[in-house]
N, C-alpha and C positions, 0 to 999 in steps of 0.2 A: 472537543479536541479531535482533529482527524488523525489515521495514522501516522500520516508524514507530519505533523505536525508533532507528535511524539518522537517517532523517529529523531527528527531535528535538539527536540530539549535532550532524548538520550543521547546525543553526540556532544555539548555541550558540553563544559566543564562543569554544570550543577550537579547533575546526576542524580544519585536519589543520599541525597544529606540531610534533607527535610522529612526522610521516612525514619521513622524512631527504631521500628520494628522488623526485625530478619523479614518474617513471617508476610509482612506487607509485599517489601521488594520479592518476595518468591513467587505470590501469587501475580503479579505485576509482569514476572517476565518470562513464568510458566503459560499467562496469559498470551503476551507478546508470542509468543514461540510456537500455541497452536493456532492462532490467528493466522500467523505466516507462513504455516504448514499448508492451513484451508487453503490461502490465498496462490492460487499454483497459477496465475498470469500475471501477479504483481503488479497488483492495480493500487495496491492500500485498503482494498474493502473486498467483502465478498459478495458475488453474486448468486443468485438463483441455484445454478449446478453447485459450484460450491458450498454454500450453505447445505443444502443439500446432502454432500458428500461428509459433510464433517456430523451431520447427523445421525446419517448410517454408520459409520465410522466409530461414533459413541455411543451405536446403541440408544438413541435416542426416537424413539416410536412418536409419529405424528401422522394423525389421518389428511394431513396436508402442509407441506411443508410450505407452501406460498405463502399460506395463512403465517404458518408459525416466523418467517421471513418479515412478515410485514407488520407482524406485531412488534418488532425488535425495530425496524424501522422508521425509528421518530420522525425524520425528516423525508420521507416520502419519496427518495429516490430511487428506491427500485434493490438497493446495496447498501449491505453492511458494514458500516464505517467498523473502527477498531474500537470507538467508544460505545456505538450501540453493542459490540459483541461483550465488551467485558460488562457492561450491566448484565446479560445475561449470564456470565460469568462468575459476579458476584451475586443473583439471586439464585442460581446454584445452587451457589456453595452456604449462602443464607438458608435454604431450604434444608438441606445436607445437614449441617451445624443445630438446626432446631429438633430435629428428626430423633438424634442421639440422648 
């Protein structure tokens, strides 16, 4: 699912009815919200600089960000959709969650 393509089902009248869990929808739009933060040319995806930027930003050390870009990068486009970023998102917070 690309952003805009989320975007569009959150405008919809479904919305999140099918989320059982507060907990679900918080991380779902705590996600949405720094995605769209990085995303500072409103493309729907991030690029290079931005990725980037949201990793310094978090404190997140990487002896090459390119690398860490393209690993996240399933489809080889060079950018960050909004569903590659939230798998990063949720293996996080899975790593986070097991740590405890």
């Amino acid at each position: 699912i690309s952003f805009s393509e989320f975007k569009k089902w959150l405008r919809s009248g479904e919305r999140f009815q099918y989320i059982d869990k507060p907990s679900k929808y918080n991380l779902i739009t705590e996600a949405m919200d720094m995605f769209k933060k990085y995303d500072v040319n409103h493309s729907d995806c991030l690029d290079t600089k931005e990725f980037k930027q949201l990793l310094e930003e978090l404190q997140i050390e990487h002896e090459d960000p390119t690398l860490a870009l393209n690993a996240l990068d399933k489809d080889r486009n060079g950018i960050i959709s909004f569903s590659e970023f939230f798998g990063l998102v949720k293996l996080v917070l899975t790593n986070f969650y097991h740590k405890k």
